[in-house]
MIRO-379053 format. One line per 10 residues: number of its first residue (from 1); their letters; for each residue x, y, z of N, C-alpha, C. Coordinates in Angstrom, 2 decimals. Each point is the difference from the previous one (the first is absolute). Layout:
BEGIN
NUM> a> X,Y,Z,X,Y,Z,X,Y,Z ~ ...
This chain:
BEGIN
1> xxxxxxxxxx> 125.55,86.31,96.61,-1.16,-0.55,0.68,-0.96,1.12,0.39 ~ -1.51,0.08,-0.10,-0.99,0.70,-0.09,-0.80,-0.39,1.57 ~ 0.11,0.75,0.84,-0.34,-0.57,1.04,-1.22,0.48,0.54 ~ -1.38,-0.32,0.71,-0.69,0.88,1.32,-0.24,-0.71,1.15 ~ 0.67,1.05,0.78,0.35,-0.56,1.62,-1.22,0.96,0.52 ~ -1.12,-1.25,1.17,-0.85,0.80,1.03,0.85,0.20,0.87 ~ -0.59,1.25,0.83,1.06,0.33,1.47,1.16,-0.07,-0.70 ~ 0.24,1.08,-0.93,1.12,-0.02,-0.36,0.60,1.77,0.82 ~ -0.42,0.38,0.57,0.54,1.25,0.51,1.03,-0.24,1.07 ~ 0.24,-0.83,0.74,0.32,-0.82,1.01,0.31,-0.72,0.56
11> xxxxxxxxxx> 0.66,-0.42,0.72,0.76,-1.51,0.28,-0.07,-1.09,-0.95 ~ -0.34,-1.13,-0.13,0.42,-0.56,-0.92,-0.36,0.04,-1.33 ~ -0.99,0.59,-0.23,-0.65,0.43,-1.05,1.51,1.04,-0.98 ~ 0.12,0.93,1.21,1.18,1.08,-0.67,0.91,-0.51,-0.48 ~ 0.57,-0.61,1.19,1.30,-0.84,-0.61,-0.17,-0.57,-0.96 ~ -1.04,-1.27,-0.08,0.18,-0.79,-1.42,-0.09,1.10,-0.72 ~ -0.63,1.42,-0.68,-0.39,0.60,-0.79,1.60,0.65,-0.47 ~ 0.73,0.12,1.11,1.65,1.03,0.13,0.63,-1.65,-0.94 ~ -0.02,-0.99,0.57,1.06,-1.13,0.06,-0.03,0.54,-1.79 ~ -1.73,-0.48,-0.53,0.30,-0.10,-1.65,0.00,0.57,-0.86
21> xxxxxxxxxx> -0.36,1.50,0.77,0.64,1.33,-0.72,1.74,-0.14,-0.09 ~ 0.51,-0.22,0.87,1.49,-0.31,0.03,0.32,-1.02,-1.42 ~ -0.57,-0.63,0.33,0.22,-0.88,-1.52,-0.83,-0.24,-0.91 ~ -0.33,1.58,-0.57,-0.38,0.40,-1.21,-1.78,-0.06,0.12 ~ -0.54,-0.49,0.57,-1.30,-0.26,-0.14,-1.23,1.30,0.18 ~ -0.52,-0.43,-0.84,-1.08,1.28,0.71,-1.25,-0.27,0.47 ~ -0.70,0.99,1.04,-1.23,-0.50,1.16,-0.72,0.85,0.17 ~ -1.15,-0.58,-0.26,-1.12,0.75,1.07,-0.31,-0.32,0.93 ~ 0.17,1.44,0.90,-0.42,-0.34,1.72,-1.84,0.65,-0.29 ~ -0.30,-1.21,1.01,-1.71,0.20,0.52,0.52,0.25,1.56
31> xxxxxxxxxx> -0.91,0.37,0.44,0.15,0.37,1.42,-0.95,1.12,0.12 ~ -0.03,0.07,0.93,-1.53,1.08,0.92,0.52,1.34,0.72 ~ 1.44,-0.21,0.14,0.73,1.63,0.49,1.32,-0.21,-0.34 ~ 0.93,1.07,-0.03,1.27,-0.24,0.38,0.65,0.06,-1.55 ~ -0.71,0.20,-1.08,0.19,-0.28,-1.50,1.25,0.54,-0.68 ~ -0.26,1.42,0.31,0.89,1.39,-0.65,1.57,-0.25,0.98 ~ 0.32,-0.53,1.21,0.84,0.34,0.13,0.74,-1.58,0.25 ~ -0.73,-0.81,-0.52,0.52,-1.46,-0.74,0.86,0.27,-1.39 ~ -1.08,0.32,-0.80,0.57,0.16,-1.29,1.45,0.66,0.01 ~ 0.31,1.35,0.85,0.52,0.92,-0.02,1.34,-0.57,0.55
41> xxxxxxxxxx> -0.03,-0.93,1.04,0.71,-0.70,0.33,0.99,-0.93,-1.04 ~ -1.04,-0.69,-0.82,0.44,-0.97,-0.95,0.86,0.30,-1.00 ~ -0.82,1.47,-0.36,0.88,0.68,-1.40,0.43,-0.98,-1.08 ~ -0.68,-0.72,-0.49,0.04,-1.47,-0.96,-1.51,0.62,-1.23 ~ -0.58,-0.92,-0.68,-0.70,-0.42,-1.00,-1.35,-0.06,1.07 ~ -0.67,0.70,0.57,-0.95,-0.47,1.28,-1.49,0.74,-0.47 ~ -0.86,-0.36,0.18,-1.47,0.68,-0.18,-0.66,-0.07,1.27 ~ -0.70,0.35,0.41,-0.60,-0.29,1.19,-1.35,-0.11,-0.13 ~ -0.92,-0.49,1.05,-1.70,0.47,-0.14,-0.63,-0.08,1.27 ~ -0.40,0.47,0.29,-0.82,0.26,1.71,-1.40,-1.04,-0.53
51> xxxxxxxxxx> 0.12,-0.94,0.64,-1.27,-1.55,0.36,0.07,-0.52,1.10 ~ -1.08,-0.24,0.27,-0.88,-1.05,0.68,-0.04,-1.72,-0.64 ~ 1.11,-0.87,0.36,0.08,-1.08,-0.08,-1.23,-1.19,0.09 ~ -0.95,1.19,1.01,-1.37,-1.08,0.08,-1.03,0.24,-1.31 ~ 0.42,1.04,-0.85,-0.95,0.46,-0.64,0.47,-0.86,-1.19 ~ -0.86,-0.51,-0.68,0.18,-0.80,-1.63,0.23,0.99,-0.57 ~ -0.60,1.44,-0.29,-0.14,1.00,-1.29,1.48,0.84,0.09 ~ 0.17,0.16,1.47,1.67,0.49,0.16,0.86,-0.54,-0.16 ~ -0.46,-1.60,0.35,1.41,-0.64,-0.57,-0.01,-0.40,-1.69 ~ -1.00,-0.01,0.31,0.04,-0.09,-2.19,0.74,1.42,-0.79
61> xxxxxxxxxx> -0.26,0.55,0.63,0.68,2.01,-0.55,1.66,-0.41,0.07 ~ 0.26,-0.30,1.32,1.33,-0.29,0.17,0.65,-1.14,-1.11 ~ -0.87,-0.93,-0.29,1.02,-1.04,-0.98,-0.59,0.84,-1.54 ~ -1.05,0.44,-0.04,0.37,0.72,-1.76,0.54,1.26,0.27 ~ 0.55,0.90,0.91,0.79,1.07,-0.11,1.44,-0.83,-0.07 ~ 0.22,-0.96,0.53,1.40,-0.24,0.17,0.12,-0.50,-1.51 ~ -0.76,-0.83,-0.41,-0.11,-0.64,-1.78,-0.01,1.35,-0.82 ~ -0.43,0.99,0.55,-0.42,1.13,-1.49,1.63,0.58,0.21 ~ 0.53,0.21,1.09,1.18,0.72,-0.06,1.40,-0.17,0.30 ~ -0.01,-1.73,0.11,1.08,-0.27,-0.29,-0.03,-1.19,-1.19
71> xxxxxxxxxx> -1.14,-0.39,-0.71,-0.10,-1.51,-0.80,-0.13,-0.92,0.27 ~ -0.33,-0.09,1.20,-0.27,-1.57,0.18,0.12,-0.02,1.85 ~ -0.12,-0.99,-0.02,0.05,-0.30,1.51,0.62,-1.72,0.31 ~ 1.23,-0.44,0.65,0.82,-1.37,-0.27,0.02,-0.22,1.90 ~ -0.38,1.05,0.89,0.14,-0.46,1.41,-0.89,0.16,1.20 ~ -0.51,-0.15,1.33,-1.04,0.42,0.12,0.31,-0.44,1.72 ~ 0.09,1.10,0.46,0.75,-0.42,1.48,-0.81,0.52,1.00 ~ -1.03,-1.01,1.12,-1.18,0.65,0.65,0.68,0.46,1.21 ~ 0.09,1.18,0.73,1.13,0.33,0.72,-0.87,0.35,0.87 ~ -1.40,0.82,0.06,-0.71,0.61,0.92,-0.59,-0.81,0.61
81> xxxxxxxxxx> -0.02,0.33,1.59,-0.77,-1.18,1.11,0.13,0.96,1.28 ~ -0.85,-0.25,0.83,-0.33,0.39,1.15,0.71,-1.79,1.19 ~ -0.15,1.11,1.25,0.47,-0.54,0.92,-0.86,0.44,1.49 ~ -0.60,-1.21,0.91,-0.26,0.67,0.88,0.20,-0.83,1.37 ~ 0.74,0.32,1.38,0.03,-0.94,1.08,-1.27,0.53,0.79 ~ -0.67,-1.35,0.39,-1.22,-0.24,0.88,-0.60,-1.12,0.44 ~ -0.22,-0.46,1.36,-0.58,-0.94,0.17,-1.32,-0.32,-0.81 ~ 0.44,-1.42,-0.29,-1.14,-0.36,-0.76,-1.21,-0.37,0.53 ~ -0.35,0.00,1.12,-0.96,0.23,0.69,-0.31,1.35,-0.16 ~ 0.27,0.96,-0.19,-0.65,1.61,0.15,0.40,0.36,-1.70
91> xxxxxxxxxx> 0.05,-0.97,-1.24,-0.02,0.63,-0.83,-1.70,0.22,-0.83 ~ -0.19,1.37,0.14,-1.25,0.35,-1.46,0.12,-1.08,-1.29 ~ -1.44,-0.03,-0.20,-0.42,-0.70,-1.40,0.56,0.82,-0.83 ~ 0.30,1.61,0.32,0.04,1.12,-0.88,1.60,-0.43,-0.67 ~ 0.85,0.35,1.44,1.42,-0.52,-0.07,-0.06,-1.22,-0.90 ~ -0.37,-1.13,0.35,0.30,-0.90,-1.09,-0.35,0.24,-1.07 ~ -0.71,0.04,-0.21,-0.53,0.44,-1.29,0.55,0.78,-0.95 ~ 1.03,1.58,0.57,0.68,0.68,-0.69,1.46,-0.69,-0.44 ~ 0.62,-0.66,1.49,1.45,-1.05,-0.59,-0.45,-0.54,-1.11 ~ -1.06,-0.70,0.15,-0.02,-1.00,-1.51,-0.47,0.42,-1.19
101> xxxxxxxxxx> -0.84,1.28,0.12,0.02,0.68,-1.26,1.54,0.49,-0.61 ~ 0.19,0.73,1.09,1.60,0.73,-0.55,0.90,-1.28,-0.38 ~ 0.04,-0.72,1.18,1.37,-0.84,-0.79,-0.16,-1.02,-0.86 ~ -1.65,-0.67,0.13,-0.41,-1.26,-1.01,-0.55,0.98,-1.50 ~ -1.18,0.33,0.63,-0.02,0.80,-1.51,0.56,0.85,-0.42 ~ 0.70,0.77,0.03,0.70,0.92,-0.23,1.68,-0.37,-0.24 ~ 0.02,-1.38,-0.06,0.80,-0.99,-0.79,-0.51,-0.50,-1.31 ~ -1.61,-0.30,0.31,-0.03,-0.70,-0.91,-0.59,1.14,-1.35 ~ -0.65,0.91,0.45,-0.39,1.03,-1.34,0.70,-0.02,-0.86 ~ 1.55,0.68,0.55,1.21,0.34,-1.09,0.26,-1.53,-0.58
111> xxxxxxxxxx> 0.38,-1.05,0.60,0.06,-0.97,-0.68,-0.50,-0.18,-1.02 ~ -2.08,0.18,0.43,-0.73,-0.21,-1.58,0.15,1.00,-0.62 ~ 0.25,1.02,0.08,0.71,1.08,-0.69,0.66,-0.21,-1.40 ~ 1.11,0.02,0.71,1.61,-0.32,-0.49,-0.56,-1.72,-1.02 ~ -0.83,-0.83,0.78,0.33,-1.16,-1.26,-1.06,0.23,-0.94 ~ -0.87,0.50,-0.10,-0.50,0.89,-1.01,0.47,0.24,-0.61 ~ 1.26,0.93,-0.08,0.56,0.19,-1.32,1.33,-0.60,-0.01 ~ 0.35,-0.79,0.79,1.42,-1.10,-0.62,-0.86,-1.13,-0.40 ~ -1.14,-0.44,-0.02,-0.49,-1.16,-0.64,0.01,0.15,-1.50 ~ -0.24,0.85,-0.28,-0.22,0.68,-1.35,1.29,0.44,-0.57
121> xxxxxxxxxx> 1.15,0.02,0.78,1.25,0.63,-0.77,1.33,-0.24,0.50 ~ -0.32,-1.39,0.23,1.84,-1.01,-0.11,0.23,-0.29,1.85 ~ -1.19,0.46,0.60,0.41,-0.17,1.24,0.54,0.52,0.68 ~ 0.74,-0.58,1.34,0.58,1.20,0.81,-0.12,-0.64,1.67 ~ 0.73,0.46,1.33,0.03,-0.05,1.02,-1.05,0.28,0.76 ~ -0.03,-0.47,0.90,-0.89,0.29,1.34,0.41,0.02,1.34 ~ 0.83,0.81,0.77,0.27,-0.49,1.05,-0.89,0.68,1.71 ~ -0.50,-0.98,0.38,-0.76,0.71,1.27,1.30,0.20,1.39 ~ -0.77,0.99,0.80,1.21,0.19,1.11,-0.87,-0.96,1.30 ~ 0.42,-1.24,0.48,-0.66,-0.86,1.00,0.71,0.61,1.19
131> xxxxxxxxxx> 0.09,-1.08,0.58,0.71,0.51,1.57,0.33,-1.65,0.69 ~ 1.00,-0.14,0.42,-0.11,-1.40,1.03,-1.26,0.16,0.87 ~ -0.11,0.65,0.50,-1.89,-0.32,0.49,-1.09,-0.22,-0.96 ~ 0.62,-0.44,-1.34,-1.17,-0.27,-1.04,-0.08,-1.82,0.24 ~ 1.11,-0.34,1.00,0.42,-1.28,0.26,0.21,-0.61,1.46 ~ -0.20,1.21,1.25,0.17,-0.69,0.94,-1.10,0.80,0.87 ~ -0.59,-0.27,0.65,-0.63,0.93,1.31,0.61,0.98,0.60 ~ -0.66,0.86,0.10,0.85,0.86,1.48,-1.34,0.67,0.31 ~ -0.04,0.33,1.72,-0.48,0.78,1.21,-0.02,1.32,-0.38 ~ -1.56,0.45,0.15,-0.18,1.87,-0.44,0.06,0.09,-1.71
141> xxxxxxxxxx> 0.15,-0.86,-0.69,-0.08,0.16,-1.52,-0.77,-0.96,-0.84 ~ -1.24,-0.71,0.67,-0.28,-0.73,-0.60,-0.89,0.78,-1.65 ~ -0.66,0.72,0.43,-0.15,0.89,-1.80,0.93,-0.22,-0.92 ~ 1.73,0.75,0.70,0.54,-0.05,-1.09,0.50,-1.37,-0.32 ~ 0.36,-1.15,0.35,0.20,-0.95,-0.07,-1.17,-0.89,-1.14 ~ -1.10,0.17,0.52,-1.22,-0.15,-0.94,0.56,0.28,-1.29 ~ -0.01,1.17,0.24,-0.02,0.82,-1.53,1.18,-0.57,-1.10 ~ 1.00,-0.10,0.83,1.46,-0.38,-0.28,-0.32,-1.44,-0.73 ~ -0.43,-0.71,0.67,-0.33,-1.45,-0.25,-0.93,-0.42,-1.12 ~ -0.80,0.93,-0.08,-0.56,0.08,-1.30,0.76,0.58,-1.26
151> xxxxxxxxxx> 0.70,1.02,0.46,0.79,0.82,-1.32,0.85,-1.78,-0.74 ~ 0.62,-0.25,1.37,0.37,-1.42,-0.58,-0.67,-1.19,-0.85 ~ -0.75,0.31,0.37,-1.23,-1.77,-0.44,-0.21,0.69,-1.91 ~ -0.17,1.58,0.29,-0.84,0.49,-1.34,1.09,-0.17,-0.92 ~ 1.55,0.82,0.28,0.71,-0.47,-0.97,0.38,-1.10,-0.16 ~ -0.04,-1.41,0.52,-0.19,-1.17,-0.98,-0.87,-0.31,-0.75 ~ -1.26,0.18,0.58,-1.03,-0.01,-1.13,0.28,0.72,-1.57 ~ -0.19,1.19,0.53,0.40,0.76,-0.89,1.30,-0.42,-1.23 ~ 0.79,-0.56,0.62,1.53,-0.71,-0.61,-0.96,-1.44,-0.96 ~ -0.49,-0.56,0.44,-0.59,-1.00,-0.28,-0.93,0.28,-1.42
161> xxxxxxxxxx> -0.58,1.31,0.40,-1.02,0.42,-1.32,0.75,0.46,-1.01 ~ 1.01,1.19,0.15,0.68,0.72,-0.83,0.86,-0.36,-0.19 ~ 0.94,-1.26,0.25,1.29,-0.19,-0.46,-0.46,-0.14,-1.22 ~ -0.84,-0.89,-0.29,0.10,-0.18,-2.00,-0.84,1.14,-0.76 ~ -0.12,1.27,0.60,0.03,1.01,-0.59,1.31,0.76,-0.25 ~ 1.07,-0.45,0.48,1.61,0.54,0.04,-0.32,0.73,1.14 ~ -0.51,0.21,1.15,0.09,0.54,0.87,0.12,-0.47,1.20 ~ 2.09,0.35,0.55,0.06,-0.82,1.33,0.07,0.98,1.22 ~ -1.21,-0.81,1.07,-0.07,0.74,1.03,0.38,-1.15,1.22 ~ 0.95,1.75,1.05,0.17,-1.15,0.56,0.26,1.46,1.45
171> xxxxxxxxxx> 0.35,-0.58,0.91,-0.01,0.99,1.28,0.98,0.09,0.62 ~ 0.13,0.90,1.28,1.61,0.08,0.83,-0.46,-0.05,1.26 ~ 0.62,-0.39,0.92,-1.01,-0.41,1.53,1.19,0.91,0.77 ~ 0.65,0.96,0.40,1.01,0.43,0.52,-0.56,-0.07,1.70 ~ 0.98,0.11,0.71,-0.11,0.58,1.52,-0.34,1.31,0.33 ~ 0.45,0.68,1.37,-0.51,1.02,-0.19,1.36,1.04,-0.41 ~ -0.50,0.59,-0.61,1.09,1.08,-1.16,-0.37,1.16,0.41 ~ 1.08,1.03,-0.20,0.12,0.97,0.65,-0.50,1.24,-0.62 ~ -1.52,0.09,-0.31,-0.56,0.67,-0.08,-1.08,1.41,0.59 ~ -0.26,0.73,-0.42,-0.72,0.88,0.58,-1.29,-1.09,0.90
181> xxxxxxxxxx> -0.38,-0.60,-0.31,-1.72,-1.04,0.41,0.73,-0.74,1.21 ~ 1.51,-0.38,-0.22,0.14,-0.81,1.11,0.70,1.63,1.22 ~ 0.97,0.73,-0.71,0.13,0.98,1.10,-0.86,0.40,0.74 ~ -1.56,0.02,-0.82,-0.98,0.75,1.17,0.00,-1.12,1.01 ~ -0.17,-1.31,0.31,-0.44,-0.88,-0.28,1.47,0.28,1.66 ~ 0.97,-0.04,-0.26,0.69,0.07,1.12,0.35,0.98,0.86 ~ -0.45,1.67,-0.88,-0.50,1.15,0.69,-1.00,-0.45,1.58 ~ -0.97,-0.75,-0.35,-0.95,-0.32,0.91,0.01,-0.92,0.74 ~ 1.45,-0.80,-0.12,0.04,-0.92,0.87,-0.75,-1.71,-0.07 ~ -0.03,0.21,-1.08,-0.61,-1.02,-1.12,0.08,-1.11,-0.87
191> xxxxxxxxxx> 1.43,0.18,-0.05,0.93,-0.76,-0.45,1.00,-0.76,0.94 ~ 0.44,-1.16,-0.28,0.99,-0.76,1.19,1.30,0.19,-0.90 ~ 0.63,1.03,0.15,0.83,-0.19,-0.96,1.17,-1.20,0.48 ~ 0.18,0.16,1.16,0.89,-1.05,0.79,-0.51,-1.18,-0.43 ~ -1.22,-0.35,0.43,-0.28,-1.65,-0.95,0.34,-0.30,-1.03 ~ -0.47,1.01,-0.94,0.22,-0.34,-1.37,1.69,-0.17,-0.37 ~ 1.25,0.14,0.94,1.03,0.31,-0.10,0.35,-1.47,0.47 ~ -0.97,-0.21,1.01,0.73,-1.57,0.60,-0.55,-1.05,-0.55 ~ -1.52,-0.21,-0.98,0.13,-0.84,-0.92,0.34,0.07,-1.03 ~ 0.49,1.43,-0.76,0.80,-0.44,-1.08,1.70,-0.08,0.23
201> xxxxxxxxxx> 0.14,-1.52,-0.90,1.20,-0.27,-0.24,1.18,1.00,-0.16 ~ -0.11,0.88,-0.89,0.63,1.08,-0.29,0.20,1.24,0.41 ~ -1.16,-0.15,1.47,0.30,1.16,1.03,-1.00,1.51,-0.27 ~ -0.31,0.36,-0.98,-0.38,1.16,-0.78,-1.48,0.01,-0.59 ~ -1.04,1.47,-0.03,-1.07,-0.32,-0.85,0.72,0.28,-1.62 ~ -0.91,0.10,-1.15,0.65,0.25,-1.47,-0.02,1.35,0.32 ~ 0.51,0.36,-0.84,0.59,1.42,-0.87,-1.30,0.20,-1.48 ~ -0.33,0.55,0.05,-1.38,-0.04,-1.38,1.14,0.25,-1.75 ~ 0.84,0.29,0.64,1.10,-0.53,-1.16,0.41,-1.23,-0.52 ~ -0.50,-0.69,0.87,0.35,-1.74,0.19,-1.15,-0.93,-0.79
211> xxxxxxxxxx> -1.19,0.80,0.69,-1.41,-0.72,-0.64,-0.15,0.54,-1.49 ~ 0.50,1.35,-0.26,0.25,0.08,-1.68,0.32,-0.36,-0.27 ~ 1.48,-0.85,0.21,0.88,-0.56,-0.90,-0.53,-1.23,-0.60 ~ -0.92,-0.55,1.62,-0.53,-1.52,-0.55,-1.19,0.12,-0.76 ~ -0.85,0.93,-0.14,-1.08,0.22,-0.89,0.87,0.57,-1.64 ~ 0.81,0.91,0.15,0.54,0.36,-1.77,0.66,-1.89,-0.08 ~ 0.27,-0.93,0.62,0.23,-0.70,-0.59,-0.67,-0.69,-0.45 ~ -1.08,-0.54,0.78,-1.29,-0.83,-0.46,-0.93,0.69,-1.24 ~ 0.52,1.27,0.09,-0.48,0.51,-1.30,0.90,-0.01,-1.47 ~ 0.74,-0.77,0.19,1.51,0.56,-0.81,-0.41,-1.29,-1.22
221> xxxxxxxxxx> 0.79,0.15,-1.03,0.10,-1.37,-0.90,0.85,-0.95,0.59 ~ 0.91,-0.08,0.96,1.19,-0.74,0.54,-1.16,-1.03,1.51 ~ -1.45,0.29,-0.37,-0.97,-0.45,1.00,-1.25,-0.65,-0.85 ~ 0.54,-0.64,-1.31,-1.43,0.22,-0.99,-0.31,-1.64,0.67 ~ 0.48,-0.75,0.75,-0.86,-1.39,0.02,-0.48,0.00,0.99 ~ 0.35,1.08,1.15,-0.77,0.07,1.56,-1.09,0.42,-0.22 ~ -1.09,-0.50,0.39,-1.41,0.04,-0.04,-0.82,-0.17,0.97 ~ -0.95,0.62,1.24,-0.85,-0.57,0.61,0.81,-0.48,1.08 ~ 0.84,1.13,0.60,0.91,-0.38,0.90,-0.05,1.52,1.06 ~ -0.25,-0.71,1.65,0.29,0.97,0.62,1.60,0.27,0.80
231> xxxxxxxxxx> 0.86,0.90,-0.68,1.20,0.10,0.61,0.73,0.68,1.48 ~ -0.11,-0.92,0.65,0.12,0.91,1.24,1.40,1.03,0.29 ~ -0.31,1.30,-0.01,1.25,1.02,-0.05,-0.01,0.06,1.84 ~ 0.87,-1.43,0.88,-0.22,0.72,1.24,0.67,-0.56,1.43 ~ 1.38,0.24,-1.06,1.12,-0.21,0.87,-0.20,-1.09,1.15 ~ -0.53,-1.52,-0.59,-0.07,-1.22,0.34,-1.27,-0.14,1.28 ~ -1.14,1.24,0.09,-0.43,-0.14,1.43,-1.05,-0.89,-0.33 ~ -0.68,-0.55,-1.07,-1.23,-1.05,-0.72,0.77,-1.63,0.51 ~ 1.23,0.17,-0.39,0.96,-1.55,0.55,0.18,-0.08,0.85 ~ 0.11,1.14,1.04,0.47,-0.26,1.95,-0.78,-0.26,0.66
241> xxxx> -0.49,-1.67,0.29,-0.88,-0.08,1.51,0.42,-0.16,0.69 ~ 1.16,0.69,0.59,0.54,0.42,1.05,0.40,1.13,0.36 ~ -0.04,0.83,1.32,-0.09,1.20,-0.04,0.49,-0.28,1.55 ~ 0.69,0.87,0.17,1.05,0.15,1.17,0.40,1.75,0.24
């Protein structure tokens, strides 16, 4: 499998990029820092490229470098997103404006990217990274929630246009996973990690090992009829309206 993961230097981006190097696959990481000592990490089949996800011309470099040097391109995993807590009363036009560039467009570039050239050559995956706030409200995040909620709405559309191009897209809505974005995020006192413990069922946020597993599967052939589906990776907290 021929893969390019955005925000692939990093939490879930990395992982998915480690999970399918592990099983044989090879990837290009996009990402904006952190590149050289990703790869180095991986020690797999890996290319890398320093982009700007908002930019069309960078992300176009990224899907024909990954086509010129490995043959093709069969996966396409949008991993990069911003995060920010603030009352939404005191949020900037600026602030909004950047969440939804980074996480709406900067979903959707690589997408038109990537089906660019699987339309033309047998097709291929799409998977976006959502969030359960692409599905429920929460206090101090209404940007990212926005943003989230759209990443959602676009990949059905999107599923809707390109399935009968052979191209199935479809997304992962996880909780919060234990990443660098959410560590800062509880560095500052920012995070409830205790809440998030007492509405999920299972006690725990993910492991970004967890949200790979469920994205290499939705990308896998053992996933070819799931289509236009958001899968929630998140230890039952989307099902609990109850919280104790």
């Amino acid at each position: 499998m021929i893969s390019l993961i955005t925000g692939g230097a990093q939490g879930i981006g990395f992982a998915t990029a480690e999970y399918l190097v592990r099983k044989g696959g090879k990837v290009c990481l996009m990402d904006r820092a952190g590149l050289s000592e990703a790869a180095e990490k991986l020690k797999g089949d890996v290319i890398v490229i320093e982009g700007d996800v908002t930019n069309a011309a960078e992300v176009d470099e990224a899907v024909s470098r990954t086509v010129a040097e490995f043959g093709g391109l069969d996966t396409l995993v949008t991993a990069a997103g911003i995060v920010t807590v603030e009352p939404a009363i005191d949020v900037s036009a600026e602030a909004f404006l950047k969440m939804m560039s980074v996480n709406v467009l900067g979903s959707f570039l690589p997408a038109q990217s990537a089906a660019r050239h699987m339309s033309v050559n047998g097709g291929g995956n799409i998977t976006f990274i959502g969030s359960v706030y692409g599905s429920v409200g929460a206090p101090k995040r209404t940007a990212y929630c926005a943003s989230k909620g759209a990443v959602h709405n676009m990949m059905q559309s999107l599923a809707v246009e390109w399935g009968p191009l052979g191209i199935r897209v479809n997304a992962v809505a996880p909780t919060g996973v234990r990443t660098p974005m959410i560590q800062a995020l509880i560095d500052k006192g920012q995070y409830n990690m205790q809440g998030v413990r007492n509405r999920t069922p299972l006690g725990r946020i993910a492991e970004p090992e967890e949200v790979a597993a469920a994205v290499a599967f939705l990308s896998s052939p053992e996933a070819s009829m799931i289509h236009g589906i958001v899968l929630p990776v998140d230890g039952g907290w989307i099902a609990n309206g109850y919280t104790w």
